[in-house]
N, C-alpha and C positions, 0 to 999 in steps of 0.2 A: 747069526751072521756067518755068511761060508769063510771058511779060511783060502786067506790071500795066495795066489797062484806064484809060480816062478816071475812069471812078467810082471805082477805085478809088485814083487816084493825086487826086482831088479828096479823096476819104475822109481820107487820110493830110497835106492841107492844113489838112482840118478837127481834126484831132486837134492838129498844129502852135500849128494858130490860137488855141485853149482854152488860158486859163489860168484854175489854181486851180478848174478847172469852172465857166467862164464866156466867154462868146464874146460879145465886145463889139461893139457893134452894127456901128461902123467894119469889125471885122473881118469882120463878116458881110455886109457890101458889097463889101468885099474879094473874097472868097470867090465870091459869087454872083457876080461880073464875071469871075472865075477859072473859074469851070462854063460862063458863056457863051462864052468863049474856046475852052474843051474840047468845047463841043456839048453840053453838059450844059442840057439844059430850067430853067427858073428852077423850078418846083415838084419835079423830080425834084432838084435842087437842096436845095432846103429837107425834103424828106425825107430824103435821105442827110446831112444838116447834123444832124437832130432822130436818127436810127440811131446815129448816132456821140455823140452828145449823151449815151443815154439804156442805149447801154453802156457808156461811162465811169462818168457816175452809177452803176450796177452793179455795176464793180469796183470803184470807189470802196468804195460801202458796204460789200459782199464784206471787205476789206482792213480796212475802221476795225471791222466785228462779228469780225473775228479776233485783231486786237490788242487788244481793252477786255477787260479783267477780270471776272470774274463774281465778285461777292462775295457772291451765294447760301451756299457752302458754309460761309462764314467766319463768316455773318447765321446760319446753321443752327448752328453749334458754339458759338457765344454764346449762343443761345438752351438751348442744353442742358445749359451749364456753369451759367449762370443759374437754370435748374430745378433743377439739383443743389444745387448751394448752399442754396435755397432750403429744398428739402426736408428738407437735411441741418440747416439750421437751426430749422425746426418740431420736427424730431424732439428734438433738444438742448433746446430751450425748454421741452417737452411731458416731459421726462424729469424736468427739475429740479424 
């Protein structure tokens, strides 16, 4: 395995840094005086800061659209027992 590069070991400060998907400002002073030390440019800085930023957000969402429940099918089976009934009670009324 090659060893991990300046941007990339900056990358895995920025991940560190986030919390709850948020990178407080503090932190992100932190950070960019952390990339100047590594020879990291301040804008190549702020781009590898906003990459990492906007694949979390990604897995994020990924992660909450696979645990939320679709109650489509359960909205669909009410709606058809409801018809039924209905039906069934026109026809009863319409008999008598």
């Amino acid at each position: 395995m090659a060893a991990a590069g300046p941007n990339d070991r900056f990358a895995e400060s920025v991940v560190r840094a986030i919390e709850g998907g948020t990178l407080r400002y503090s932190r992100r002073q932190k950070l960019l005086r952390e990339a100047n030390r590594l020879g990291i440019e301040r804008f190549e800085a702020n781009l590898i800061i906003a990459v990492v930023q906007h694949k979390l957000r990604g897995n994020a969402a990924a992660a909450e659209a696979a645990t939320q429940r679709s109650y489509a099918p359960w909205i669909a089976f009410a709606v058809v027992q409801v018809s039924i009934l209905l039906g069934a009670a026109a026809l009863w009324f319409n008999l008598k």
